[in-house]
C-alpha positions in Angstrom: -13.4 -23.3 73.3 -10.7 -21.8 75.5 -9.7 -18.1 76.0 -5.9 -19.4 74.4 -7.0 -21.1 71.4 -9.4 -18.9 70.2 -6.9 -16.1 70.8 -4.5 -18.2 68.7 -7.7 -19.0 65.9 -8.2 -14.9 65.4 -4.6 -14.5 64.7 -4.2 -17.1 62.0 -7.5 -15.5 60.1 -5.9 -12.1 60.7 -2.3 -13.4 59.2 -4.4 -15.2 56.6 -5.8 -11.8 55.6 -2.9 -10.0 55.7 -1.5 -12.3 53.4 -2.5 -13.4 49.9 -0.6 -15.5 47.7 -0.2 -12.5 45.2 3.5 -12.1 43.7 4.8 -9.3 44.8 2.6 -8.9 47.9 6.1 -8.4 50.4 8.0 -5.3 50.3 10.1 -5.5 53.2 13.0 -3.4 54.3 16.2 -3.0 52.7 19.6 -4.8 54.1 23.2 -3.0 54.2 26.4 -5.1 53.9 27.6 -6.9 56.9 23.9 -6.7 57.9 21.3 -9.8 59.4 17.6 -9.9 57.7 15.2 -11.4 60.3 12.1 -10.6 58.4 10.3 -12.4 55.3 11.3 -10.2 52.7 14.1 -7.8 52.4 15.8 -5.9 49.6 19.9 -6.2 49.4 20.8 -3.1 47.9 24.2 -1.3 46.4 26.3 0.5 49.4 27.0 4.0 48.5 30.5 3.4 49.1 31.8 1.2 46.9 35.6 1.5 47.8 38.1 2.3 44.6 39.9 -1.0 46.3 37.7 -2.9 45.9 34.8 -4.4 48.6 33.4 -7.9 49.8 29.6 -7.4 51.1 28.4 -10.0 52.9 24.2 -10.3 53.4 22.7 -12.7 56.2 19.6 -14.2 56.1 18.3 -15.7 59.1 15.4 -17.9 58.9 12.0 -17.4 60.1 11.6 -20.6 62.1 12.8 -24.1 60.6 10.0 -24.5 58.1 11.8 -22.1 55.4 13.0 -24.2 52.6 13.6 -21.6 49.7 15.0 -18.5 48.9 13.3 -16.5 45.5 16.0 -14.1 44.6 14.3 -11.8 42.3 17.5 -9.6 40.7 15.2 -6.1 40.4 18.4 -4.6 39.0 21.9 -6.7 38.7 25.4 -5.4 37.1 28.4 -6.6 37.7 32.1 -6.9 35.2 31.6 -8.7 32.7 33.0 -12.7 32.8 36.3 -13.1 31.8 37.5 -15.5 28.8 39.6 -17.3 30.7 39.7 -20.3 29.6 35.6 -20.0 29.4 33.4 -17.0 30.4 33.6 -17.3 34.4 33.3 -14.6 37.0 37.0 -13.5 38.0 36.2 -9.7 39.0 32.9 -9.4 40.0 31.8 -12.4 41.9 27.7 -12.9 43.1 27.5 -16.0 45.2 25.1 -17.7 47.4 25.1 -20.2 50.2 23.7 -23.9 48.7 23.9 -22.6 44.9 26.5 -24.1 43.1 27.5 -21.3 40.2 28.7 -18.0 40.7 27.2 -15.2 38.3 28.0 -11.9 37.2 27.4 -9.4 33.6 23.7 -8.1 33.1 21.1 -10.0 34.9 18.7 -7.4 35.6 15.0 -9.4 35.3 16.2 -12.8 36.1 15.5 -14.7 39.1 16.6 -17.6 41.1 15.5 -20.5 43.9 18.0 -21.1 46.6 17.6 -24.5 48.9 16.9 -23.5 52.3 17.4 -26.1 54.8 17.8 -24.3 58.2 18.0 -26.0 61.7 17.8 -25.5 65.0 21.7 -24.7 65.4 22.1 -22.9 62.7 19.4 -20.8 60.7 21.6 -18.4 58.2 22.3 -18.5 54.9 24.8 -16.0 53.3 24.8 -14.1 50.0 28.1 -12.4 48.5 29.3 -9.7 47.0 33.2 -9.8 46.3 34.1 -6.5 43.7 37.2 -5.9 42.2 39.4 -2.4 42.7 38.2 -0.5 40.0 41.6 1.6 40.7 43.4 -1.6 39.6 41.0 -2.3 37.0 39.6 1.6 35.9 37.9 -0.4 32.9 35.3 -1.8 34.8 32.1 -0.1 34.6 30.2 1.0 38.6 28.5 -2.0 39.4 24.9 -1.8 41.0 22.5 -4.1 41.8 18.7 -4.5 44.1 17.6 -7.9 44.9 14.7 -8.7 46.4 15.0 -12.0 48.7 11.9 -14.0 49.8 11.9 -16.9 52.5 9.3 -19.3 51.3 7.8 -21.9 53.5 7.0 -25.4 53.1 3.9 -26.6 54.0 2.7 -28.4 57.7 -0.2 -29.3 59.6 -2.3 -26.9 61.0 -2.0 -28.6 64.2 2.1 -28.4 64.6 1.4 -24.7 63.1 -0.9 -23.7 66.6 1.0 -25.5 68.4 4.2 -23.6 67.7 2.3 -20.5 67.9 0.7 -21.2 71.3 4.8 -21.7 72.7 5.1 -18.3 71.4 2.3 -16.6 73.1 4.4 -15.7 76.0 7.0 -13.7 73.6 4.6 -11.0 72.8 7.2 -9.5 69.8 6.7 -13.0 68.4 3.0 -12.4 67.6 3.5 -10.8 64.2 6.1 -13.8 63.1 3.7 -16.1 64.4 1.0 -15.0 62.4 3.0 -15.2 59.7 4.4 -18.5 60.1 0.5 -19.9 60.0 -0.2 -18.7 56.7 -0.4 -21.3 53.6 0.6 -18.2 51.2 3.9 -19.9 49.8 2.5 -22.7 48.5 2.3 -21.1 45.1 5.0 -19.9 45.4 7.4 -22.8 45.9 9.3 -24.0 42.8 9.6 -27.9 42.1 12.7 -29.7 44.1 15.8 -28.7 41.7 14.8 -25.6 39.6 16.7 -23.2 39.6 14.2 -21.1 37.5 10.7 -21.5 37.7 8.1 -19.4 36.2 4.4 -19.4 37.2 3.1 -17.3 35.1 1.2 -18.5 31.6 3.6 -16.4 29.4 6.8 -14.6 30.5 10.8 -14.7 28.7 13.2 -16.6 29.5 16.6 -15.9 28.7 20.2 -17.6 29.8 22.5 -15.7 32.3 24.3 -12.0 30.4 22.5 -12.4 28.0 22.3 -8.8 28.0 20.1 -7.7 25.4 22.0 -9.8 23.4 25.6 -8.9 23.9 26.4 -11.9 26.0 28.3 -14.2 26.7 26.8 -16.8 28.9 29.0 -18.1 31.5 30.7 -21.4 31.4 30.6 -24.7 33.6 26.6 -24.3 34.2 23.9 -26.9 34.6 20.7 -26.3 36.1 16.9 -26.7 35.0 14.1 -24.0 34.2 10.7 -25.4 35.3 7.2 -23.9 34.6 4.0 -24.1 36.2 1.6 -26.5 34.5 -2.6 -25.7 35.2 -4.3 -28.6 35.2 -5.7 -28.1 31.9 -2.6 -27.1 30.3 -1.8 -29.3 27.0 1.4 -27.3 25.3 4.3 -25.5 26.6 5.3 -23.3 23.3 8.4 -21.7 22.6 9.4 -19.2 20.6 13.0 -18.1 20.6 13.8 -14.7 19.7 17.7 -15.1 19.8 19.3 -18.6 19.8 23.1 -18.5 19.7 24.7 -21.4 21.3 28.4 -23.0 20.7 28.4 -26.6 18.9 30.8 -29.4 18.2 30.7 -28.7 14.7 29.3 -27.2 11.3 25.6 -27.1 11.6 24.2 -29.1 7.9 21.3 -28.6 5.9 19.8 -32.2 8.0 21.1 -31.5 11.0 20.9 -27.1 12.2 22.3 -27.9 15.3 20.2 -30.6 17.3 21.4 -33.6 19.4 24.6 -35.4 18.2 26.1 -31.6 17.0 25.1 -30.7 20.3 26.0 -33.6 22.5 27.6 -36.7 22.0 26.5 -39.8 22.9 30.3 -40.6 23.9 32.3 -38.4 25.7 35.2 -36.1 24.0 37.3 -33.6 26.0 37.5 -31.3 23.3 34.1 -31.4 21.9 32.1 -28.3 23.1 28.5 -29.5 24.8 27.1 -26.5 25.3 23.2 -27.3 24.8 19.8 -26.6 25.8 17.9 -29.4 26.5 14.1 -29.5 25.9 12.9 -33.4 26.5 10.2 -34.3 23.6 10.3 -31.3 21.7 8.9 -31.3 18.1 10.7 -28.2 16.3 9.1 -26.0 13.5 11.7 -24.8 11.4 10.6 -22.0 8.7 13.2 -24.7 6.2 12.6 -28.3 7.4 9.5 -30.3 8.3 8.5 -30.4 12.1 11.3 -31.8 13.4 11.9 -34.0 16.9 14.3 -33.4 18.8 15.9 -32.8 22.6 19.2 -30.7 22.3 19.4 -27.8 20.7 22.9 -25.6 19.7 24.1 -23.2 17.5 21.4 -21.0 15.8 19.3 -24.3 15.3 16.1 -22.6 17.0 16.2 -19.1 15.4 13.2 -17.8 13.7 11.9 -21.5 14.9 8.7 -22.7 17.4 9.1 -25.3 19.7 6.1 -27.3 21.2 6.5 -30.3 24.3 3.0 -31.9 24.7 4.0 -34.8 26.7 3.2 -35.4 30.4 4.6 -34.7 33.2 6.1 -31.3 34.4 7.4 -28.3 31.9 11.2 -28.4 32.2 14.3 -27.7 30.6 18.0 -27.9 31.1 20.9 -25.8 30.2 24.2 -27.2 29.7 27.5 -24.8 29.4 31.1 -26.6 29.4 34.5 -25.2 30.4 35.5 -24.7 26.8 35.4 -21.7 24.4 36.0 -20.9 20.8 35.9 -17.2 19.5 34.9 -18.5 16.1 31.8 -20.3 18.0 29.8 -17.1 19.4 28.1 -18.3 22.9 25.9 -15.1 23.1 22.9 -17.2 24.8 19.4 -17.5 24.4 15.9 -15.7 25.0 12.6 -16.8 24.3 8.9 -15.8 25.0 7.3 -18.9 26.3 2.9 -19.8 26.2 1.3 -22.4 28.5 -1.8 -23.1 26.5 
């Protein structure tokens, strides 16, 4: 073995090392508005100077090399104004977008975490993240906002071969070394979330709860559709739910038969007027402290309160959440949060 390969075979074990796949293992440094982050982890943090007038703060990610294919935001601390009801709960003031995410978000979202495509190239290898705050001169109702988000490039899996190779072109950069031993480490594999979740929680037991929910003041926002997927072990047989506050707008009165599952939730024909607001939980049989165990997918107004969900079937844990561009006062949309089990 060559003096250059087993130069390049030491660094990989000592990235490997310095590595683990443990959540939580990269601190990183913190970004400032305007700013680039060329590292693997870096914190976007509130600028002191929020101006009375109001501020746009634009974050830059730059990607480690062309194999980053996700962002983790993990929102360690996130407030923003509130949405406004007009026509539907949307972000107007306080506006939190992101490069490849289609939905803006604002309220209470402290705890809550989300997975941005990444799909950098040669020409161009940045992804932006947004800030845009209103004046709170013009506005002197709206409460400071504040917010610490922790943003992770994750990296897709390649051969082992193409990995040395890149890291022998990079020898004769010697400020590359540390990148390149990070670049060889299979770390992010568990960390990667299934093509299309927005959400995805790896962990056996955890909450989950819809955007504001805010310890239950709400409201969630309007015009959303994404999916919440969970790890599945290989063992795993149930993914059990148990809802803590369900409170989601339906098309009508919910009935003794019917609490508010599929057709009250979503109609199999399309009406412009009909809300749709829904959480969708394929193969789901229901436990209902008044009905027998119920099957169903869609799930509105308080249908799942003081309820327990169960989905047994194959395949990957996922479910979808549906918001329209409607709302009615008279139909509280405060949102939902659940514990979840993988047993």
């Amino acid at each position: 073995m060559n003096f250059s390969m087993s130069f390049v075979l030491i660094l990989v074990v000592i990235g490997m090392m310095q590595l683990s796949p443990a959540k939580g293992q990269y601190t990183g440094p913190t970004l400032a508005c305007g700013g680039t982050s060329l590292v693997k982890t870096t914190t976007l943090l509130t600028p002191n100077n929020i101006a009375a007038n109001g501020l746009t703060c634009v974050y830059t990610i730059r990607s480690l090399n062309t194999r980053i294919c996700q962002l983790r935001l993990d929102f360690n601390s996130f407030s923003l104004a509130q949405p406004t009801l007009d026509p539907y709960p949307r972000c107007i003031n306080d506006v939190f977008s992101v490069d490849n995410l289609n939905l803006d978000l604002c309220g209470e979202n402290s705890g809550q975490h989300v997975y941005v495509p990444f799909n950098p190239t040669s020409a161009d290898r940045t992804m932006t993240i947004t800030f845009r705050i209103a004046s709170r001169s013009q506005i002197p109702t709206l409460a400071n906002p504040h917010w610490s988000i922790r943003v992770q490039q994750l990296e897709c899996p390649s051969g082992m071969a193409a990995a040395a190779k890149d890291a022998t072109r990079q020898l004769d950069t010697p400020d590359m070394l540390p990148l390149m031993a990070r670049t060889l480490s299979h770390g992010d594999i568990g960390l990667l979330a299934p093509t299309g979740c927005l959400q995805y929680f790896q962990d056996n037991s955890g909450t989950v709860e819809s955007f504001n929910f805010g310890n239950g003041a709400g409201p969630y926002l309007g015009g959303m559709n994404y999916a919440i997927c969970f790890h599945r072990p290989r063992n795993s047989q149930t993914l059990r739910i148990l809802p803590t506050t369900f409170e989601i707008a339906s098309s009508g009165n919910p009935t003794a038969q019917n609490p508010g599952v599929d057709e009250l939730c979503y109609s199999s024909v399309a009406i412009a007027a009909r809300s749709e607001d829904n959480l969708h939980i394929p193969n789901a049989m229901v436990r209902l402290p008044t009905l027998p165990a119920l099957r169903a997918n869609r799930f509105c107004s308080n249908s799942l309160s003081n309820g327990e969900v169960d989905v047994t079937a194959p395949g990957p844990y996922m479910m979808y959440f549906q918001s329209d561009q409607l709302f009615d006062p008279f139909r509280r949309e405060t949102g939902f949060s659940m514990r979840y089990l993988i047993l």
